[in-house]
N, C-alpha and C positions, 0 to 999 in steps of 0.2 A: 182624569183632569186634562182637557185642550194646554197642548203646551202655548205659553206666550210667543206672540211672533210680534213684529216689530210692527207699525203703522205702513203705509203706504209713504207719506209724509219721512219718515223716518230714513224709509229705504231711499230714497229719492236723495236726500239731504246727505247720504253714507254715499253715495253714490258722486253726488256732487262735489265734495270733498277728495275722492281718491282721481277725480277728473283732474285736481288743481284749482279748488276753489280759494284755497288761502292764498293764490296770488294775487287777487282781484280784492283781497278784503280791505285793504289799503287807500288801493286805487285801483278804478276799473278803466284800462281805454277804450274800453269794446264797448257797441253800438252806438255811438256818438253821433246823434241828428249833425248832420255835417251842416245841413244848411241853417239850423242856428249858427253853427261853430265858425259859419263863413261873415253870417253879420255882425257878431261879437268881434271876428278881428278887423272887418269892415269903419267898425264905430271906433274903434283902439285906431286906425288908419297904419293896419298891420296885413300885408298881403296875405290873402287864404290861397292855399294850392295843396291837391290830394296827389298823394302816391298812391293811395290804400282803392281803386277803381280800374278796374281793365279795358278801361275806354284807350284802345291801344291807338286808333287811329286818329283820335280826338274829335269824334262825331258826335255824341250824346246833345251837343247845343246846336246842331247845325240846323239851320232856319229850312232848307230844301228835305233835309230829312224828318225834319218836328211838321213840316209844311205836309209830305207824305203820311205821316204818321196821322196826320188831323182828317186830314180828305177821307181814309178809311174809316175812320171812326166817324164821322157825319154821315157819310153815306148808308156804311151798315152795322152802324148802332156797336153798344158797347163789349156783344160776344155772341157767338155762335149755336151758343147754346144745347150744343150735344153732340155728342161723335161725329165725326167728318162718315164715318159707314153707316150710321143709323140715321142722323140728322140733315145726310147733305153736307155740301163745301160749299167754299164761295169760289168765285173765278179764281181771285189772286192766290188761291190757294195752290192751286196746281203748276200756275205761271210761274209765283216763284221758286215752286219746288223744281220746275221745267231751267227756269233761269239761272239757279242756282248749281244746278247740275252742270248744264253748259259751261258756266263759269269754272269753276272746278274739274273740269275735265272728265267726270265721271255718265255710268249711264246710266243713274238714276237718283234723286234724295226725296226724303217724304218728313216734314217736318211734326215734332213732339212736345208737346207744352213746358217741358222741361230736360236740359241737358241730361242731368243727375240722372232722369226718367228714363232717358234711351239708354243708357250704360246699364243700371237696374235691372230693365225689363230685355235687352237685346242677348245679352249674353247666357243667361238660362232660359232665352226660346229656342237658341242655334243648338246646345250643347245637351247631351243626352247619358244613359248609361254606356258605358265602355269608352266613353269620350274625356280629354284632357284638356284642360286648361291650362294655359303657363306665361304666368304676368311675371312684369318687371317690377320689382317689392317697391317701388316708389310709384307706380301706380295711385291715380286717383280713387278716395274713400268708393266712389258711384264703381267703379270697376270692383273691386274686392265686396262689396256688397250684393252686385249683380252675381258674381261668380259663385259664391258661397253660398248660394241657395239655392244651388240645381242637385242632379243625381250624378255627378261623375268629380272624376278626381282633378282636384285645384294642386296647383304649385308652383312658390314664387321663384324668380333667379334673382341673383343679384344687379343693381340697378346700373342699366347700360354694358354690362357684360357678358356681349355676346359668345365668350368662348363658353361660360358658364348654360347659357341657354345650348347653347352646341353637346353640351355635354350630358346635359341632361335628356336632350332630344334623343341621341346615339343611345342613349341609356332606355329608352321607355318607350321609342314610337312606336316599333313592331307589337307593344301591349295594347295597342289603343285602336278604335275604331277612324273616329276622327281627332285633330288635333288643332287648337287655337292658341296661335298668340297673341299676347295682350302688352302693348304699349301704348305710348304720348309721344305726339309729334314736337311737346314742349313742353318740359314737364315744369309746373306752375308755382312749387317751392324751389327748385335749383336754377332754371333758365336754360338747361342744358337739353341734347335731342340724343334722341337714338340714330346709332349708325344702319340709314334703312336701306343703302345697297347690299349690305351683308347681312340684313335680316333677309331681303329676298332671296339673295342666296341662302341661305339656312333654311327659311320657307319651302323655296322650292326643291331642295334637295331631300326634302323629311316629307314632303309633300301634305305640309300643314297648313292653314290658312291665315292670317294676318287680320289684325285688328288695329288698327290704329286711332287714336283719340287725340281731334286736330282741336280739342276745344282753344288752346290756345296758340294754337300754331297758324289756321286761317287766319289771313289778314296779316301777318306778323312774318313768316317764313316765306322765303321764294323773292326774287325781284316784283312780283306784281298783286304778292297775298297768297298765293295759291297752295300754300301749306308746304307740310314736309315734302311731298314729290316734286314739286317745284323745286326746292333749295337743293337737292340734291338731283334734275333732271330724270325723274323716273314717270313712265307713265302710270298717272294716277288710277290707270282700269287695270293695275298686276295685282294692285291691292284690296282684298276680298271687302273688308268692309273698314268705313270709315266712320266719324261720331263728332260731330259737330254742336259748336251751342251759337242761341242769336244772342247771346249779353253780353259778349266782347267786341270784338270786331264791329259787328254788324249791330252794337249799341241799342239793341230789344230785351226781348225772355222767349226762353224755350231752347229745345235741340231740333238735330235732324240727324239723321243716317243715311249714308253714301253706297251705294252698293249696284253694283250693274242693273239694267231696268228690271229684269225679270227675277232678279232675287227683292225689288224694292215692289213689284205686282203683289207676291207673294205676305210679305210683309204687309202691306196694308191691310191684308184682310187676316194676317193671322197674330201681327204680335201688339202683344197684352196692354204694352202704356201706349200703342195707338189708336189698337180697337174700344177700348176700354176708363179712354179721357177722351174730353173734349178739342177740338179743333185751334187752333191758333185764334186770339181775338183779334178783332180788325186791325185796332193801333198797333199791335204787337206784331203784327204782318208789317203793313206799311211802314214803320220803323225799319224792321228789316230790307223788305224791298229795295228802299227808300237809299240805303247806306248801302247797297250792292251796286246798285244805279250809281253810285259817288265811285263806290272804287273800281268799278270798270271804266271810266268815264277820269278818272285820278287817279291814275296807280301810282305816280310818282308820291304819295302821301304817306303808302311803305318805305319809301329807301328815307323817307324823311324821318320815317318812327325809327329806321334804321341808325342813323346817324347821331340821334337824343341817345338811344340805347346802348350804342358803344360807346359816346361819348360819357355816359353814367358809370359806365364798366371801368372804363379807364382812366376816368378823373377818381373812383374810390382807388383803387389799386395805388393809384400816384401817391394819394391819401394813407398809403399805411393801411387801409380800410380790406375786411377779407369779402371775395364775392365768391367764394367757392368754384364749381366748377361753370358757372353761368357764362355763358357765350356771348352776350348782351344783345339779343332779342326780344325786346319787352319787358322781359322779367329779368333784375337784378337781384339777388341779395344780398343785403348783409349780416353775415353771421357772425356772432357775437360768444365770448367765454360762459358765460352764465345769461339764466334768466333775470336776475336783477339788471344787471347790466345792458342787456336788451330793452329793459322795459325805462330804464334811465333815459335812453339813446332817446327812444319813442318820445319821452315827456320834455325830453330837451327838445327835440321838433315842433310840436304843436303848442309848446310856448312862443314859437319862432312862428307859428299858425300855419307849418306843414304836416299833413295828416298821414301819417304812417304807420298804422298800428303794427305793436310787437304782435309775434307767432311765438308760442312757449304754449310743451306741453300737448295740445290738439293739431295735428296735422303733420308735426316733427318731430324724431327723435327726441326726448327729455334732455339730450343730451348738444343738441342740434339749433340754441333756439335763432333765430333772427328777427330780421326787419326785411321783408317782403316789399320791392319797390316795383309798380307799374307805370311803366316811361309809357308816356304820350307823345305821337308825333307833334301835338299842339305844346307839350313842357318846353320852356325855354331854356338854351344855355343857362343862364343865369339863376334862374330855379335852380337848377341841378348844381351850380356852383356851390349855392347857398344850402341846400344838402347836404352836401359834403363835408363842407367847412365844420356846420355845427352838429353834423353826426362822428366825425374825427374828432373836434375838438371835447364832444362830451364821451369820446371813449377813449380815447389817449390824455386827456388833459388835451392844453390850447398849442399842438404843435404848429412848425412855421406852417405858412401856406403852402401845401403843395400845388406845385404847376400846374398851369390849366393845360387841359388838352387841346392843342390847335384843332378849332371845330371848321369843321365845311362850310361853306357859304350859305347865307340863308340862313332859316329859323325855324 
């Protein structure tokens, strides 16, 4: 007699539930068509404003940028239609991969339909048998999924500590053929970076190679965008390879990877999510292009996202409010004693028509959860006051006002 086994449906739904589906059975904040949710507080005559968007530079509406974005797409049509190796490129395809290298200081980048994709597919094309992996445990999902699928030995250290990575190098290098480490130039749940003059020292004293994933660090780090190397004065060619995405910063889709030209030749023609997907589409380029042209041409519009971002930092702080170890670069958080309590904070917001979805559960500690804020150089003081105000007042009760932080001139 076949023993009984469960449905497919069944499995899915046991599966769903040990994910955290009883948190949603109440209330769901997650996928919320924002732009209904902007005209419903439109018609209320209640201002709509997202935190929940890593549009860091406040480019996503920019007319010069929607304007580049449009021109490629009339010209050559809605896609490419098959690998850049097998089907041909377009011109902008190389120019911006040319330009964008330039920018960045690097000697080479070659762009990938998808960030997630280059992290995936980059890490088990480099790494082989007798070879080590060693990420930072807060490392993004696309790192730990790329690494765990090759032939050689993965292991985490703990997050931003370098004696711990020091220790386990001393411990294992002489075992290994080659050796990779794996960090964030900014890491996209805390706000916080790695200390990367002492990883190059560690680097080059174990004589391993560096990875670094500036998805949210381009644009956001350095006086002029230019990532971690910049904020810290390092030349960005010490650094073996880097992992870029176009939906931040640069207000598109897709990634790319940084790496001297002649490690970036090789890779065209050998690794997986480039040979293997299609090409970047028009819009999706010119979008890009488009917002690189703005911030080489504006870089003043960094120190602007600069100033919203600490000012976010330190007007919660003033607030009682915990932002953990976040630096106030972009990414603020607030974290929060419980998941109910988190997900209060969130529904007290977007009754107020600010869009901040809680994190509980998927991406954090169970024990960890927050409210994930992405400061826009476009967010005004007064947004972020009004954050404040009714994300304090709905997790302490209605304390006095705390102090505003004397902000910089301008907006």
């Amino acid at each position: 007699m076949k023993p009984e086994r469960p449905s497919f449906s069944a499995v899915s739904e046991r599966r769903f539930r040990l994910a955290g589906k009883a948190i949603i059975e109440r209330h769901n904040p997650y996928f919320v068509a924002v732009d209904r949710q902007q005209d419903l507080c439109e018609q209320n005559a209640k201002p709509f404003v997202s935190f929940a968007h890593y549009d860091y530079l406040g480019l996503s509406k920019n007319p010069e940028i929607i304007a580049s974005a449009s021109e490629a797409l009339h010209s050559l049509g809605t896609g490419v239609g098959a690998s850049r190796l097998v089907g041909g490129e377009r011109l902008g395809h190389r120019a911006f991969e040319d330009d964008l290298a330039d920018y960045l200081g690097v000697g080479g980048a070659m762009t990938l339909v998808s960030g997630y994709l280059a992290n995936v597919s980059l890490i088990n094309h480099l790494m082989g048998p007798r070879d080590l992996v060693l990420i930072d445990e807060l490392a993004h999902n696309s790192i730990f999924v790329g690494a765990k699928s090759g032939r050689y030995d993965c292991v985490t250290f703990e997050h931003n500590d370098l004696s711990d990575l020091e220790a386990k190098l001393e411990a294992t290098r002489n075992q290994y053929r080659h050796v990779l480490v794996v960090v964030e130039g900014l890491y996209s749940m805390d706000g916080d970076i790695p200390d990367l003059p002492r990883l190059m020292e560690l680097k080059d004293a174990h004589d391993a190679w560096l990875l670094v994933d500036e998805a949210h660090s381009y644009g956001v780090l350095g006086k002029t965008g230019r990532g971690l190397c910049e904020h810290f004065d390092i030349d960005p060619r010490r650094v073996e390879l880097t992992v870029g995405t176009l939906s931040k910063s640069f207000v598109s889709s897709g990634g790319f990877v940084c790496a001297e030209a002649g490690v970036i030749d090789w890779l065209r023609f050998t690794l997986p999510g480039f040979v293997y997907s299609v090409g970047l589409a028009p819009a999706a380029l010119g979008a890009a292009q488009g917002a690189l042209t703005f911030l080489r041409r504006t870089p003043e519009q960094v120190e602007k996202l600069h100033r919203k971002s600490t000012y976010f930092r330190d007007r919660a702080k003033a607030s009682g409010l915990n932002t953990g170890a976040a630096l106030g670069y972009g990414v603020v958080p607030l974290l929060f004693d419980t998941p109910h309590q988190t997900m209060l904070v969130s529904q007290a917001l977007m009754d107020e028509g600010i869009y901040a979805p809680p994190i509980v559960q998927i991406g954090v500690p169970k024990d960890l959860p927050r409210i994930r804020f992405f400061i826009s150089a476009e967010h005004t003081f007064e947004e972020i006051d009004r954050v404040i105000e009714i994300a304090a007042a709905a997790c302490h009760g209605t304390p006095e006002a705390a102090p505003a932080v004397t902000a910089a001139a301008g907006s």
